[in-house]
C-alpha positions in Angstrom: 81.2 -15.6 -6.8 78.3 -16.6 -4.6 78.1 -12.7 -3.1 78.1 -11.5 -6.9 75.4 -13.7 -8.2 73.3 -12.4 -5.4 73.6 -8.8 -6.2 73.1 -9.4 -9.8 69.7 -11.1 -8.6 68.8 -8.8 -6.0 69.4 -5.8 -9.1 67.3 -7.5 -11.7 64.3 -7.4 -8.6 64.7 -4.3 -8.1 64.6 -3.5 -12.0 61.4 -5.3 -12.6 60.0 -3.5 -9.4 60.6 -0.5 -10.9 59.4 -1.8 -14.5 55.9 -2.5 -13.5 53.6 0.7 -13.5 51.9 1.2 -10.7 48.0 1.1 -10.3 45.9 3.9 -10.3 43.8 4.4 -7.8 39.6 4.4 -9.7 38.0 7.7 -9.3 35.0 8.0 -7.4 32.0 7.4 -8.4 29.4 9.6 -7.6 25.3 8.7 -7.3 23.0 9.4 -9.6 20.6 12.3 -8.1 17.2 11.2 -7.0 15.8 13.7 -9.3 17.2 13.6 -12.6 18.1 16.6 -14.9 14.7 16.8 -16.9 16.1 19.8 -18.5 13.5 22.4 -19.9 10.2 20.4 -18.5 7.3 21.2 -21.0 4.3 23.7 -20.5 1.5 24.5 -21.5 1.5 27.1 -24.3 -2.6 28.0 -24.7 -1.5 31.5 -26.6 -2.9 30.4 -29.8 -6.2 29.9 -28.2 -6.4 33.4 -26.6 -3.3 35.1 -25.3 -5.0 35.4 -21.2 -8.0 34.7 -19.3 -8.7 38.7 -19.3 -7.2 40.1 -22.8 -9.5 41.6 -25.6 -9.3 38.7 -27.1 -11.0 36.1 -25.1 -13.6 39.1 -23.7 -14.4 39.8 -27.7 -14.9 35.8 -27.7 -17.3 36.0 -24.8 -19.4 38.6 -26.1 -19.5 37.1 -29.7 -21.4 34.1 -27.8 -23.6 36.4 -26.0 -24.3 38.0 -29.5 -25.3 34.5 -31.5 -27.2 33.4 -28.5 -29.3 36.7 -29.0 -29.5 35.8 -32.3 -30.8 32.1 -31.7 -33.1 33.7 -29.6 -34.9 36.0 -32.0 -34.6 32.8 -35.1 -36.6 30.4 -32.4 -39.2 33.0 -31.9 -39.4 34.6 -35.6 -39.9 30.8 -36.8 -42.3 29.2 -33.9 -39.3 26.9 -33.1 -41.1 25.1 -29.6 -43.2 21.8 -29.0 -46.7 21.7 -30.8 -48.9 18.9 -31.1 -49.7 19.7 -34.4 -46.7 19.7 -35.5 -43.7 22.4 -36.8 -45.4 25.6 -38.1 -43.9 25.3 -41.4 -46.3 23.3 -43.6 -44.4 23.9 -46.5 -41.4 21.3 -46.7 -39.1 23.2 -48.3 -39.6 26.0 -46.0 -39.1 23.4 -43.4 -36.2 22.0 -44.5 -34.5 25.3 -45.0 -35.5 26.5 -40.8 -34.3 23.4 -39.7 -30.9 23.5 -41.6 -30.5 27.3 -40.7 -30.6 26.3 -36.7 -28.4 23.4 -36.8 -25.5 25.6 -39.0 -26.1 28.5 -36.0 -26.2 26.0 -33.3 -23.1 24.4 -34.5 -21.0 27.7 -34.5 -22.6 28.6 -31.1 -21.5 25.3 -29.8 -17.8 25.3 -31.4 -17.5 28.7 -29.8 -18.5 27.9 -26.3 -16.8 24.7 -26.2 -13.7 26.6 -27.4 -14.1 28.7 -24.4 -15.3 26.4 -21.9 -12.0 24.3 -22.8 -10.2 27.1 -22.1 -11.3 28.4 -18.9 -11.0 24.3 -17.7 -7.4 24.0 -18.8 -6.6 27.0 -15.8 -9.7 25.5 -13.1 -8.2 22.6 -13.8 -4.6 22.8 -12.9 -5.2 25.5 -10.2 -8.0 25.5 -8.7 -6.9 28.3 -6.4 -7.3 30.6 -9.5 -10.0 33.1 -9.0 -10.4 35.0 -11.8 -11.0 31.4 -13.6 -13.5 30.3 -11.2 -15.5 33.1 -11.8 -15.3 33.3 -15.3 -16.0 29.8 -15.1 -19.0 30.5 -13.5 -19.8 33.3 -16.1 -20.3 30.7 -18.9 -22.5 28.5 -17.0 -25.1 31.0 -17.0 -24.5 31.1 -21.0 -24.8 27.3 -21.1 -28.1 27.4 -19.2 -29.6 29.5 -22.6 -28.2 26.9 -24.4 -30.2 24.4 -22.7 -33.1 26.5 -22.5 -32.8 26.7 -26.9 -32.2 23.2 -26.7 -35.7 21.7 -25.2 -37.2 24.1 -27.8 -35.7 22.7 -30.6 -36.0 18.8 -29.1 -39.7 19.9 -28.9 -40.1 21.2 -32.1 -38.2 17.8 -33.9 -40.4 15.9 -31.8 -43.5 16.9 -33.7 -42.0 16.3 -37.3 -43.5 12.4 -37.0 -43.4 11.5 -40.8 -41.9 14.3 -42.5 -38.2 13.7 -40.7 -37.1 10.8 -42.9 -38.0 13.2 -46.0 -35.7 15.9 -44.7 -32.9 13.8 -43.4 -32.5 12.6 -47.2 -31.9 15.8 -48.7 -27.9 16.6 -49.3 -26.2 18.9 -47.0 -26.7 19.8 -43.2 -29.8 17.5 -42.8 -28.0 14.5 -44.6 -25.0 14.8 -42.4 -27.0 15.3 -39.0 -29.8 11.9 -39.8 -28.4 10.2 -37.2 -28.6 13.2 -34.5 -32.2 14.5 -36.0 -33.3 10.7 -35.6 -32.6 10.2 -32.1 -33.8 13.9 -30.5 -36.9 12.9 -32.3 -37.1 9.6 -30.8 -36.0 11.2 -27.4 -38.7 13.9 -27.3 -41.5 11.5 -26.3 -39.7 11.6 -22.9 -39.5 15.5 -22.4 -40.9 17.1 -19.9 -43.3 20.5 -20.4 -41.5 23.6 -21.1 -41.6 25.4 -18.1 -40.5 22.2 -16.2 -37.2 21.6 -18.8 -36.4 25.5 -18.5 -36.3 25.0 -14.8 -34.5 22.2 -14.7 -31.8 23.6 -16.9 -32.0 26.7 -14.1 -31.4 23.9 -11.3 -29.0 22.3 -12.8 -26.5 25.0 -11.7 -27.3 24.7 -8.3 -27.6 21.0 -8.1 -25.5 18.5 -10.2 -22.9 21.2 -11.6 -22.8 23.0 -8.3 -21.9 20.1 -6.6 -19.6 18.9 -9.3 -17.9 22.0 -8.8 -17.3 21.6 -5.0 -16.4 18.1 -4.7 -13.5 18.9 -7.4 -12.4 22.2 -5.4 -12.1 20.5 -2.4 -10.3 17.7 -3.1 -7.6 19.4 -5.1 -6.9 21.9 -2.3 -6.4 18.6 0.2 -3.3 17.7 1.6 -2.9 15.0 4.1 -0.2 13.4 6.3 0.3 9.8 5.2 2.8 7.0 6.3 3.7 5.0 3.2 6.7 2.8 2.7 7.8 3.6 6.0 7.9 7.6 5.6 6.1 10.0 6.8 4.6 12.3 3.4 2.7 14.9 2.8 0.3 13.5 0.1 -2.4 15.5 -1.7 -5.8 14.2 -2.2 -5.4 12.7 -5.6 -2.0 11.4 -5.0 -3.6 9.7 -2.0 -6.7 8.4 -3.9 -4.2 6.9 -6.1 -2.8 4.9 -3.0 -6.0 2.7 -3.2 -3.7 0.7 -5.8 -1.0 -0.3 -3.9 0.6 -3.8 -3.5 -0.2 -3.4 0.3 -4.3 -4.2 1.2 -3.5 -2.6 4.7 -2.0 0.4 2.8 -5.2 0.6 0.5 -7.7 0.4 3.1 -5.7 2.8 5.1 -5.7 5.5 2.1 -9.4 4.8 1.7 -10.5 5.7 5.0 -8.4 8.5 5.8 -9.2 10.0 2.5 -12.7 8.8 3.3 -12.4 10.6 6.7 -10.2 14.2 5.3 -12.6 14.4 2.8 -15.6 14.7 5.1 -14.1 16.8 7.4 -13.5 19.7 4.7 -17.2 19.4 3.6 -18.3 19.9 7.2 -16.3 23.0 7.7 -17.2 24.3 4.5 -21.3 23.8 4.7 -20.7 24.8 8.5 -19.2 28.2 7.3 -22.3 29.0 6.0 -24.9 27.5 8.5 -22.9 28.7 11.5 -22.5 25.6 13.3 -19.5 23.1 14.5 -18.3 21.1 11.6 -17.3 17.9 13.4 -17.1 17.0 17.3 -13.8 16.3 19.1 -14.3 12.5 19.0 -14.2 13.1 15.3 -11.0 14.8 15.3 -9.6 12.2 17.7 -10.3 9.9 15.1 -8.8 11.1 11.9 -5.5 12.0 14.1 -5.6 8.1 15.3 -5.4 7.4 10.9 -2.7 10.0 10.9 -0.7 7.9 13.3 -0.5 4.9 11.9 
């Protein structure tokens, strides 16, 4: 009886061992990618601006401003627009008021058109700087701005004399109501103009000095790349991602992005100036130097 009650038990085991269901085994999970799946990454899409930096389009554009800054032109001179002591030439203030609200409707248009443009052309310079046929087109409108600086002093000149008869105009409904504020203050800055031939040529400098160098310093430092140890690794930073560097957690990391930035930066400038006055850019002990940043 004892051998029989032990089989029975021994059965019933085996009948619950076979009862239970087994575990599965949990698949694998595999890591997420460093670089997520952004899917169709957004562009720009300028198209409705002008279809290309060289279609008929954007040329006609160009030559439309060349066309209204004629036309400024001729208005300034037909109506003695310019500085005078004794005032605008118009003594009658109707007459005034109509000259005045004539240039500021044209000025405006010019000004929508070539900031239109200048926008345009900044949205390529600015996102490639490698981009020739930008650059120079770029360089195209800055001789167009430099007449619209040149129009400009005129006109600052010509406000400047008004004296008593600005508040009058200002009051009247229309352009000169809506521009008081603006009328008021080129009035009040005219006192600190310089003669004409002196404000014409320092709207001719201005491309060879401020924008010039504007220009270069934004050139060169988007086309930098530099070899930088952060968090341990080795990477190959550009300039702006290493100017941004001066923010980190770390001060030794932050002064080290400074001065090697500091220290790539210069180097370029030198090789660049040097390729036009023929000389070495930097000595070895230089070089030595901005390898010893690398390095660390």
């Amino acid at each position: 009886m004892a051998k029989k009650a032990k089989a029975a038990k021994s059965k019933l085991k085996t009948k619950k061992k076979a009862s239970t269901p087994k575990k599965t085994a949990k698949p694998k999970t595999t890591k997420a990618s460093k670089s997520p799946n952004l899917g169709v990454v957004p562009r720009w899409n300028l198209s409705n601006v002008y279809p290309g930096l060289e279609s008929d389009q954007f040329e006609a554009a160009v030559q439309d401003l060349e066309t209204q800054l004629d036309g400024l032109d001729s208005y300034l001179q037909a109506h003695r627009i310019e500085k005078n002591e004794g005032g605008p030439a118009q003594s009658n203030p109707d007459e005034l008021a109509r000259v005045l609200a004539d240039y500021l409707d044209m000025r405006n248009r010019i000004l929508r058109l070539y900031v239109t443009l200048n926008a345009y052309i900044f949205s390529f310079t600015s996102t490639d700087s490698f981009d020739q046929t930008a650059r120079r087109l770029d360089s195209e409108l800055d001789l167009l701005a430099v007449r619209l600086r040149k129009q400009d002093t005129l006109f600052r000149g010509w406000v400047g004399g008004m004296g008593s008869q600005l508040p009058n105009l200002t009051t009247r409904p229309g352009t000169l109501a809506d521009h008081a504020f603006y009328l008021k203050e080129t009035h009040d800055q005219s006192r600190y103009m310089m003669s004409q031939v002196e404000e014409d040529l320092a709207a001719e400098l201005h491309l060879s000095g401020a924008n010039a160098w504007t220009k270069f310093q934004n050139t060169t430092t988007s086309q930098l790349s530099v070899d930088f140890k952060l968090d341990g690794k080795v990477q190959r930073l550009p300039m702006p991602a290493l100017i941004n560097v001066r923010t980190h957690a770390d001060p030794e990391t932050r002064k080290r992005g400074y001065e090697q930035g500091t220290l790539r930066r210069g180097l370029e400038r030198s090789e660049r100036r040097s390729e036009y006055a023929g000389q070495a850019p930097w000595t070895p002990r230089c070089f030595a130097r901005l390898d010893r940043h690398r390095s660390h």
